[in-house]
KOLVEX-658269 format. One record per atom (N, C-alpha, C, CB): y, z, x negated. Coordinates in steps of 0.1 Angstrom, whole numbers, padded with zeros to 4 digits, always signed. Glycine has a CB too. Example, Ala and Ser with C-alpha at 12.3 -4.5 7.8 and 13.67 -1.06 7.14 Angstrom:
<gufis>
-0057+0078-0132/-0045+0078-0123/-0033+0078-0132/-0045+0090-0113/-0022+0071-0128/-0011+0071-0137/+0000+0079-0129/-0006+0057-0141/
</gufis>
This chain:
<gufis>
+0961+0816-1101/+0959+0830-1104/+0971+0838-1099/+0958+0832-1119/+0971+0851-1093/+0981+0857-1088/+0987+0865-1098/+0977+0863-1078/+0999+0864-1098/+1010+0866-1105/+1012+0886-1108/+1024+0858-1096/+1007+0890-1117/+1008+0904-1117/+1023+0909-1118/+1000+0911-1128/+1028+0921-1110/+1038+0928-1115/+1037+0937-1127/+1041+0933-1105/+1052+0940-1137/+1050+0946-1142/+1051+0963-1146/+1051+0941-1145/+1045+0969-1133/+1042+0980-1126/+1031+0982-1125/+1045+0981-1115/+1019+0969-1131/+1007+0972-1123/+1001+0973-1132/+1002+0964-1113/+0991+0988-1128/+0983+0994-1138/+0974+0986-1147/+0974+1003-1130/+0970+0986-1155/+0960+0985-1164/+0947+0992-1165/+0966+0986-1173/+0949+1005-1160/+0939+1016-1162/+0925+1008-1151/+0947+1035-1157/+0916+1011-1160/+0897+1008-1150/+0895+1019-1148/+0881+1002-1158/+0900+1034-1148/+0891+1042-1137/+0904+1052-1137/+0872+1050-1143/+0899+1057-1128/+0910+1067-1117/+0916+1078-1127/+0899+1078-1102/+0928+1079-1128/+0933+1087-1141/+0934+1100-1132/+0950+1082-1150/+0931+1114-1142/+0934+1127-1136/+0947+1134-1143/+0921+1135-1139/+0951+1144-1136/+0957+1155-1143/+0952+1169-1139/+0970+1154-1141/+0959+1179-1149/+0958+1187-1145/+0960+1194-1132/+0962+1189-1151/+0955+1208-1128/+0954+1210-1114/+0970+1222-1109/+0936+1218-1110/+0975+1227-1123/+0987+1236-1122/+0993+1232-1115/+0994+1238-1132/+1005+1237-1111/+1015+1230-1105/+1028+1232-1114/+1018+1235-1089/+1037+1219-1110/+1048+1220-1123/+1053+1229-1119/+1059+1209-1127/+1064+1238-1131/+1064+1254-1130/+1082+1250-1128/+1057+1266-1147/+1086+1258-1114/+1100+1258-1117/+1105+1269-1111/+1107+1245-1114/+1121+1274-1120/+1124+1287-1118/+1138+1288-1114/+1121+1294-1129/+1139+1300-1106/+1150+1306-1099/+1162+1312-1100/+1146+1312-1094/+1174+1312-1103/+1182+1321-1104/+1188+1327-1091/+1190+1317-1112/+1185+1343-1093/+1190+1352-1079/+1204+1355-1076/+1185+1367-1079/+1216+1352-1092/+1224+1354-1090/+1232+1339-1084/+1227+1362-1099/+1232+1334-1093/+1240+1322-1090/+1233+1307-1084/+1245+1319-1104/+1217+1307-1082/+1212+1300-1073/+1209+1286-1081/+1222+1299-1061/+1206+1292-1091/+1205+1277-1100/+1188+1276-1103/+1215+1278-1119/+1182+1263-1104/+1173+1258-1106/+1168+1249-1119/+1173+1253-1096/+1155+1258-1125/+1154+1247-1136/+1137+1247-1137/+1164+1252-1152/+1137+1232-1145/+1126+1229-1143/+1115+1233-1158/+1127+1215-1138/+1101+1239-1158/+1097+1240-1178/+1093+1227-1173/+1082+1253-1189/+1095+1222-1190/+1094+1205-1192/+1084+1206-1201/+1108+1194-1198/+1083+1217-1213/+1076+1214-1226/+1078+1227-1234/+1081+1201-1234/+1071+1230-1240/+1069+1241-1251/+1061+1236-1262/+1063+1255-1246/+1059+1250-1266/+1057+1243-1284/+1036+1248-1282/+1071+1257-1305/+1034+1238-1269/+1015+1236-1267/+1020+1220-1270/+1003+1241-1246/+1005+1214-1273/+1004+1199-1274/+1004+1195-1261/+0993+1193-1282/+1003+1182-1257/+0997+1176-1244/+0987+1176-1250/+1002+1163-1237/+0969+1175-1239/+0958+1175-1245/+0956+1163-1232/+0947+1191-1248/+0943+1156-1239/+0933+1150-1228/+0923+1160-1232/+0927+1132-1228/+0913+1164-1219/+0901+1172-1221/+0892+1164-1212/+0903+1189-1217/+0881+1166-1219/+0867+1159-1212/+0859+1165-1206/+0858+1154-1220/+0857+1168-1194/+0852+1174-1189/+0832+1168-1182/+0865+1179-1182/+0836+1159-1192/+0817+1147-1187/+0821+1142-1180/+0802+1152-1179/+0827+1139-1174/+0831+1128-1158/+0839+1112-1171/+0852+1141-1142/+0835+1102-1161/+0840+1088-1170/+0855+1089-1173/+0838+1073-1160/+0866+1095-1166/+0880+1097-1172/+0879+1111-1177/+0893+1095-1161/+0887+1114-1183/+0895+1122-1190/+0903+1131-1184/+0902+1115-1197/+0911+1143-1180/+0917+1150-1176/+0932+1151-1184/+0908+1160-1176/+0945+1148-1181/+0954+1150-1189/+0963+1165-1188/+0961+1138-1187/+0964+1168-1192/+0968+1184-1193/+0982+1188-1200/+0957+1193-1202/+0992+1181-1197/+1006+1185-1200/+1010+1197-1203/+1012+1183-1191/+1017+1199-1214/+1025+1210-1223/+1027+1224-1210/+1044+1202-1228/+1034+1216-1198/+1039+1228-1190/+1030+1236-1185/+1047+1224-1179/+1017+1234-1183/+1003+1234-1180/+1003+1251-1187/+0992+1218-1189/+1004+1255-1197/+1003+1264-1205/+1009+1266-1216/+0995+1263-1208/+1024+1264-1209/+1033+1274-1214/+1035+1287-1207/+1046+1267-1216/+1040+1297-1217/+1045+1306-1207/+1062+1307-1210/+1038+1322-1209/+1070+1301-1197/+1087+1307-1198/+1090+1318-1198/+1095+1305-1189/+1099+1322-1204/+1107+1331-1203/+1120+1332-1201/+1105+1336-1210/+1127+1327-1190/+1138+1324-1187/+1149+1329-1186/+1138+1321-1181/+1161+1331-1185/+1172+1341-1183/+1186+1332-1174/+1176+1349-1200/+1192+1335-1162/+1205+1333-1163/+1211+1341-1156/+1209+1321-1160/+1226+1343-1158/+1234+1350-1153/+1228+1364-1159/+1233+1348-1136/+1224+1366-1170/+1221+1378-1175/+1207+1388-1169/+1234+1386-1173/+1204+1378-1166/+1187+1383-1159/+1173+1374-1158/+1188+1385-1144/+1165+1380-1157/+1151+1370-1161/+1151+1362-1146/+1132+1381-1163/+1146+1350-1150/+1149+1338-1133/+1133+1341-1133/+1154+1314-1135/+1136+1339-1114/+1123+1340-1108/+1112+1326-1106/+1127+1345-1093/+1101+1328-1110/+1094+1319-1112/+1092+1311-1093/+1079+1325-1121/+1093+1298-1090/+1092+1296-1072/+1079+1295-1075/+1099+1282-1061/+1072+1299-1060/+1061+1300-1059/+1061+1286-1047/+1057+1315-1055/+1053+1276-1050/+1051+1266-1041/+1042+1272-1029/+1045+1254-1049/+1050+1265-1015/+1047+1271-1001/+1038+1258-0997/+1061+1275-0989/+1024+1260-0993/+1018+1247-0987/+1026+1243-0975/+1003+1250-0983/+1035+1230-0972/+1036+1223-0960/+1032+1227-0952/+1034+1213-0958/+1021+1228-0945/+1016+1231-0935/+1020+1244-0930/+1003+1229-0936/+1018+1251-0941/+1024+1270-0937/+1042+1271-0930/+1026+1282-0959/+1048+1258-0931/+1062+1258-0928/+1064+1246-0915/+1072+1255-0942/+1057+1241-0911/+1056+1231-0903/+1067+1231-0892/+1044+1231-0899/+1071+1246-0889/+1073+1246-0878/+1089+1249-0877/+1065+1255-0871/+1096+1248-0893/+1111+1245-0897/+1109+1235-0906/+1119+1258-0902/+1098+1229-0909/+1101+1216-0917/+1091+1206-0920/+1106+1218-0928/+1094+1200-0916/+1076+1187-0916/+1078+1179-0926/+1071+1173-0900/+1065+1175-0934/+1068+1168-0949/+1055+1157-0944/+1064+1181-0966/+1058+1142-0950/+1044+1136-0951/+1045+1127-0961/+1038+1129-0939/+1038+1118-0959/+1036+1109-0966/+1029+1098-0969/+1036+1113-0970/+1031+1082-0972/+1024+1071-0972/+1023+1065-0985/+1028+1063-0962/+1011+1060-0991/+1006+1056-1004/+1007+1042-0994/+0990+1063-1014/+1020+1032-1000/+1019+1017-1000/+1025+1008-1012/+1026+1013-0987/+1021+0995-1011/+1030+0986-1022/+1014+0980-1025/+1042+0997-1038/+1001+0982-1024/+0989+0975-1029/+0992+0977-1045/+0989+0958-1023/+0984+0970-1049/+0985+0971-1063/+0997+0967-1074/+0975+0964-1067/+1001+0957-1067/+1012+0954-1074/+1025+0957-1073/+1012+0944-1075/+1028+0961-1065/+1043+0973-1055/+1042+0986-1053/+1045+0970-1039/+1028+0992-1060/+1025+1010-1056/+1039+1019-1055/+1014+1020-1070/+1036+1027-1046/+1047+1033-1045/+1042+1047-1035/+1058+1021-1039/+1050+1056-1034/+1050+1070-1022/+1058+1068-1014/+1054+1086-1026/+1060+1070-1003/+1067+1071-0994/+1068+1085-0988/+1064+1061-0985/+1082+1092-0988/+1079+1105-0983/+1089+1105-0971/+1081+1117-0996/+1088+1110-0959/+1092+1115-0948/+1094+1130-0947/+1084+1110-0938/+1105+1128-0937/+1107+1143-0936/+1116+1145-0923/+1115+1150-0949/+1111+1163-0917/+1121+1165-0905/+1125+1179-0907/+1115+1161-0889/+1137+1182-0907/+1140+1194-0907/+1140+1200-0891/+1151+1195-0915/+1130+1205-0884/+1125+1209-0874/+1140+1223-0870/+1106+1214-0877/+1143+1229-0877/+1152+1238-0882/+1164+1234-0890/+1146+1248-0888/+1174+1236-0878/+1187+1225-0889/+1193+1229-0902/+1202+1222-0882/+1187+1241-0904/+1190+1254-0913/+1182+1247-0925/+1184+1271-0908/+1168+1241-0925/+1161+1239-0935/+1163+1226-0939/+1148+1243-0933/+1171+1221-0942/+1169+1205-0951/+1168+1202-0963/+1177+1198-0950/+1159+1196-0974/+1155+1198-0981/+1168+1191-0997/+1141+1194-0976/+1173+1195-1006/+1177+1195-1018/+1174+1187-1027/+1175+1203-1021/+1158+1181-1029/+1159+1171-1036/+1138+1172-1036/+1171+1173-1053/+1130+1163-1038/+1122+1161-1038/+1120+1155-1052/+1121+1159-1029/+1109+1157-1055/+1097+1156-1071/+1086+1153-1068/+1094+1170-1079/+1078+1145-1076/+1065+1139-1075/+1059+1141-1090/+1067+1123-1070/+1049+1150-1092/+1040+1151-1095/+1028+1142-1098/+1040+1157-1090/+1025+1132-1110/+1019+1122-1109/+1012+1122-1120/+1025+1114-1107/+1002+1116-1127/+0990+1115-1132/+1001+1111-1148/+0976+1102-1121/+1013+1108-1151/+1017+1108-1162/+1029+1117-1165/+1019+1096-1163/+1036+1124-1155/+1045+1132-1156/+1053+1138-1140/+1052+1127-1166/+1066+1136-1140/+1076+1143-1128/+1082+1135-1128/+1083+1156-1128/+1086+1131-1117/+1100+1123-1109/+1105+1129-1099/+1097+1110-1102/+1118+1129-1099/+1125+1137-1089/+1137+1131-1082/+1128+1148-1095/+1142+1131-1072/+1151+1123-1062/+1161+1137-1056/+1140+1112-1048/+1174+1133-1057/+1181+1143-1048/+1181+1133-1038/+1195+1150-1051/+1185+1142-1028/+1188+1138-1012/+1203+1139-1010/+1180+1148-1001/+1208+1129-1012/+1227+1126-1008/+1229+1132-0994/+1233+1105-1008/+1246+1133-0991/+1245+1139-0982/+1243+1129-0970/+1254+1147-0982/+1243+1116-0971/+1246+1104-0964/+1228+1099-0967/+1262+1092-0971/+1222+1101-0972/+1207+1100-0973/+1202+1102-0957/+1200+1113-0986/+1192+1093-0952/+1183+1095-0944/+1163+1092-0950/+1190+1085-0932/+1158+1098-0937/+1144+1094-0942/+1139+1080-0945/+1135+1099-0933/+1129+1073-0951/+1125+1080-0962/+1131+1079-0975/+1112+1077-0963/+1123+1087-0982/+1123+1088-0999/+1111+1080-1005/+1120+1106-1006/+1116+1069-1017/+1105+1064-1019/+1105+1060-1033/+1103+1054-1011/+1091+1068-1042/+1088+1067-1054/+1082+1056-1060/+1083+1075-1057/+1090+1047-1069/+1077+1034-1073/+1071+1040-1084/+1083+1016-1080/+1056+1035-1087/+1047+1040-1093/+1048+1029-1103/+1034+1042-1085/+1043+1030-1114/+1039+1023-1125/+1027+1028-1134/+1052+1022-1134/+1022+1017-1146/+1009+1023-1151/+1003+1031-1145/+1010+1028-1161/+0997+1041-1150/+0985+1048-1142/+0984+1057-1131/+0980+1054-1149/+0999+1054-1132/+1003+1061-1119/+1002+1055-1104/+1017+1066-1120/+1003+1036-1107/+0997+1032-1100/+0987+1027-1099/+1001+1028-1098/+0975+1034-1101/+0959+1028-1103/+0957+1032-1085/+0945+1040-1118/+0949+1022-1085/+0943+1022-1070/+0931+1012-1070/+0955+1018-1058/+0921+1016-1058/+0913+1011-1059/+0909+1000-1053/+0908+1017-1059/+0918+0999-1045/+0922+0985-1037/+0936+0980-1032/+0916+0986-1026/+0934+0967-1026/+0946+0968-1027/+0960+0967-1010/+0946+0955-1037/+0950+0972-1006/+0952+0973-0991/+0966+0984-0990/+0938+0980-0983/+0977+0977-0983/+0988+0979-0978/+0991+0982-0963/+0993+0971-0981/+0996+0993-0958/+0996+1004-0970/+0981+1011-0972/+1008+1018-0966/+0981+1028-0978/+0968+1026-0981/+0962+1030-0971/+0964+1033-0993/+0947+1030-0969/+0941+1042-0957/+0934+1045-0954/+0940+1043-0949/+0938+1056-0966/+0937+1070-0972/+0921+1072-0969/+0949+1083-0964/+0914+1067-0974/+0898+1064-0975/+0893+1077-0986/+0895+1046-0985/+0882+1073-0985/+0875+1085-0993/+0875+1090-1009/+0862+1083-0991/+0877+1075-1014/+0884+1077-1029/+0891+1088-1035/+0894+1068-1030/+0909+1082-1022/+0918+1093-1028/+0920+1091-1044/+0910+1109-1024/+0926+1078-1043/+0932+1077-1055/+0941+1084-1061/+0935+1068-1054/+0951+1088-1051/+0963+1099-1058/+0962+1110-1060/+0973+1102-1052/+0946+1113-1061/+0945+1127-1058/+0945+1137-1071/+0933+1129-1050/+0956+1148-1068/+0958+1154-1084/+0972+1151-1085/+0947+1147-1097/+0978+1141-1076/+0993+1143-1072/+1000+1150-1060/+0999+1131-1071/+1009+1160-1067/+1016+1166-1056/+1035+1160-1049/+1016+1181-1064/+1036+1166-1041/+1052+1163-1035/+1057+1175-1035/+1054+1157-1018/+1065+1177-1040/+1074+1189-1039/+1089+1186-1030/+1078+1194-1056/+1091+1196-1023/+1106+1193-1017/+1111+1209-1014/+1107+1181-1002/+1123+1208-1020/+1127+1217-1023/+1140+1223-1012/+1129+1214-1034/+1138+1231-1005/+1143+1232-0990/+1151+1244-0986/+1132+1231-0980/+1164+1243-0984/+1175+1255-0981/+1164+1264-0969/+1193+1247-0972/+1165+1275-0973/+1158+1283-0966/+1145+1286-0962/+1162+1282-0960/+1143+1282-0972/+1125+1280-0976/+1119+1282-0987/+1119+1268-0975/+1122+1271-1000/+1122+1272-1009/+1114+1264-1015/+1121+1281-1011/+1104+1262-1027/+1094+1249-1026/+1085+1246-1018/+1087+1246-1036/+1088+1238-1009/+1076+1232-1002/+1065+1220-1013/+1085+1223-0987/+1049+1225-1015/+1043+1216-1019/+1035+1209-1008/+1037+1221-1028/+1034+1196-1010/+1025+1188-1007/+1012+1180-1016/+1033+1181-1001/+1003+1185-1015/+0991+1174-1023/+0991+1160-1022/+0977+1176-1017/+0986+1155-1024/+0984+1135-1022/+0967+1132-1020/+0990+1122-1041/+0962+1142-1012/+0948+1139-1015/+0943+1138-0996/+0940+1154-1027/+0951+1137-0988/+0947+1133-0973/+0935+1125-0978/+0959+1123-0963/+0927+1126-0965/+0920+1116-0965/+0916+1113-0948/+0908+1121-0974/+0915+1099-0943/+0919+1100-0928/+0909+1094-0928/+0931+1095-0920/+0902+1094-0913/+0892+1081-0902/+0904+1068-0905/+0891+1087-0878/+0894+1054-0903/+0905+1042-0905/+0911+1045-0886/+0895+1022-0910/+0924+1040-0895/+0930+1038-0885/+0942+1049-0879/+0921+1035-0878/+0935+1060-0887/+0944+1073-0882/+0956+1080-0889/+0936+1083-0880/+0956+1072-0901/+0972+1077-0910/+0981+1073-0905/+0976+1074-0924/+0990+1081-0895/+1004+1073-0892/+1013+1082-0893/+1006+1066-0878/+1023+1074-0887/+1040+1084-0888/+1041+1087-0878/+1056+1078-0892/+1034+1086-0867/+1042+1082-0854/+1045+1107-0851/+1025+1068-0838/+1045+1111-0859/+1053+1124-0854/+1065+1126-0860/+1045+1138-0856/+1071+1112-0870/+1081+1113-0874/+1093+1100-0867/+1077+1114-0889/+1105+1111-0862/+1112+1100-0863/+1117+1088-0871/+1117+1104-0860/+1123+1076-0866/+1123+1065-0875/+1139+1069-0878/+1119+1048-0868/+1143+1058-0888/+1160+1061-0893/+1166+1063-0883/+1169+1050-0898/+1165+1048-0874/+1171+1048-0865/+1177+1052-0853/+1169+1044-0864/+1163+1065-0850/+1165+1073-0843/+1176+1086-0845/+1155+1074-0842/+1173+1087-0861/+1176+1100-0869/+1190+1098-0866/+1172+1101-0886/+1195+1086-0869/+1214+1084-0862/+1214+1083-0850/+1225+1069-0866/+1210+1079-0844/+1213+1079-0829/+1213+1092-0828/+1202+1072-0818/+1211+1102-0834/+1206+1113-0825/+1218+1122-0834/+1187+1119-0825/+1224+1117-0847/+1234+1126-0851/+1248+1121-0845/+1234+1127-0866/+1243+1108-0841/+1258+1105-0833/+1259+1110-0820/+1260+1090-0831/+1249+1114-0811/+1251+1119-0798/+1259+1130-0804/+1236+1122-0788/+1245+1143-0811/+1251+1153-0813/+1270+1153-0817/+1242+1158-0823/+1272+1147-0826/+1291+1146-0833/+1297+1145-0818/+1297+1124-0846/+1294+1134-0812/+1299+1128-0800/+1301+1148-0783/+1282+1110-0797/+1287+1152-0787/+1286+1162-0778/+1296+1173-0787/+1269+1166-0774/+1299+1173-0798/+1305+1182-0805/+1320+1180-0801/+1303+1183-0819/+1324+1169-0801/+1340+1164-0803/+1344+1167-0789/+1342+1145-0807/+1335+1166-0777/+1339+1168-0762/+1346+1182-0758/+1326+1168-0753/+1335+1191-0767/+1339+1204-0766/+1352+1211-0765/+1335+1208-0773/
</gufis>
């Protein structure tokens, strides 16, 4: 019998969440970021007839009212990826099979101005979030647990079939000179056609900051 991890879902049908996006806010003076976590709503499951359940988190329907630096913070408005593509490319691979689930997120700052601050994942039980060190290269990678890792098979990595197991999870990355970039988790590709190949690999990513240092130092 194969040996389960203990990461690996339990759940029999495809868990949902809500469709909001997690709410996070701005300060204009001093540049500070914060995230609503919870107010005084319950978490609900709601049934909407379908075999799962819908889960609907506190932040879902709260309203903030924030203040710093002596002024109300601006609520960010998440920018679809695709609308910024062309100072910053975001993607992403659902691998690990069932017993190793996990995200894999990539990234290129197309614009050396835009690199992103820290990325968040949006998932069928709550938020995870990762800064990006300054010695950090691509990728970022989230392990999934319980129902966050429900999948419907166990094919590594996934691909991104019609299911769309993750779907109802988002990527957030949060990007100097931009601001929230969102990404969905709900691709869905022909077999064979989810790849990276428009992202460079690590390895490249240093080769290419060592030329640049190296073309700087000549100068």
């Amino acid at each position: 019998m194969a040996e389960y991890s203990p990461t690996r879902t339990h759940a029999t049908w495809k868990p949902r969440v809500t469709a909001a996006h997690v709410p996070y806010f701005h300060c204009t003076e001093c540049g500070a970021v914060v995230q609503g976590m919870d107010g005084a709503v319950d978490n609900e499951l709601i049934n909407d007839g379908e075999r799962s359940l819908i889960f609907e988190p506190s932040y879902a329907h709260v309203e903030y009212h924030l203040t710093c630096c002596g002024k109300p913070m601006e609520q960010l408005q998440p920018i679809p990826a695709a609308e910024v593509e062309d100072r910053f490319k975001l993607n992403y691979q659902i691998m690990g099979g069932l017993n190793n689930n996990c995200v894999k997120i990539d990234w290129r700052a197309v614009d050396s101005n835009c690199k992103p601050r820290w990325f968040a994942l949006k998932t069928f039980t709550g938020i995870m979030t990762k800064y990006v060190s300054p010695k950090k290269w691509p990728p970022i990678v989230f392990g999934l647990a319980d129902e966050d890792a429900f999948a419907y098979c166990d094919k590594n990595p996934c691909v991104e079939c019609t299911f769309r197991c993750k779907r109802g999870m988002e990527i957030y990355a949060y990007v100097n000179n931009i601001g929230l970039v969102v990404l969905p988790l709900d691709r869905m590709e022909a077999p064979g056609s989810a790849r990276f190949d428009d992202f460079e690999s690590t390895q490249e990513i240093i080769e290419k900051a060592k030329a640049e240092k190296a073309a700087h130092e000549d100068k």
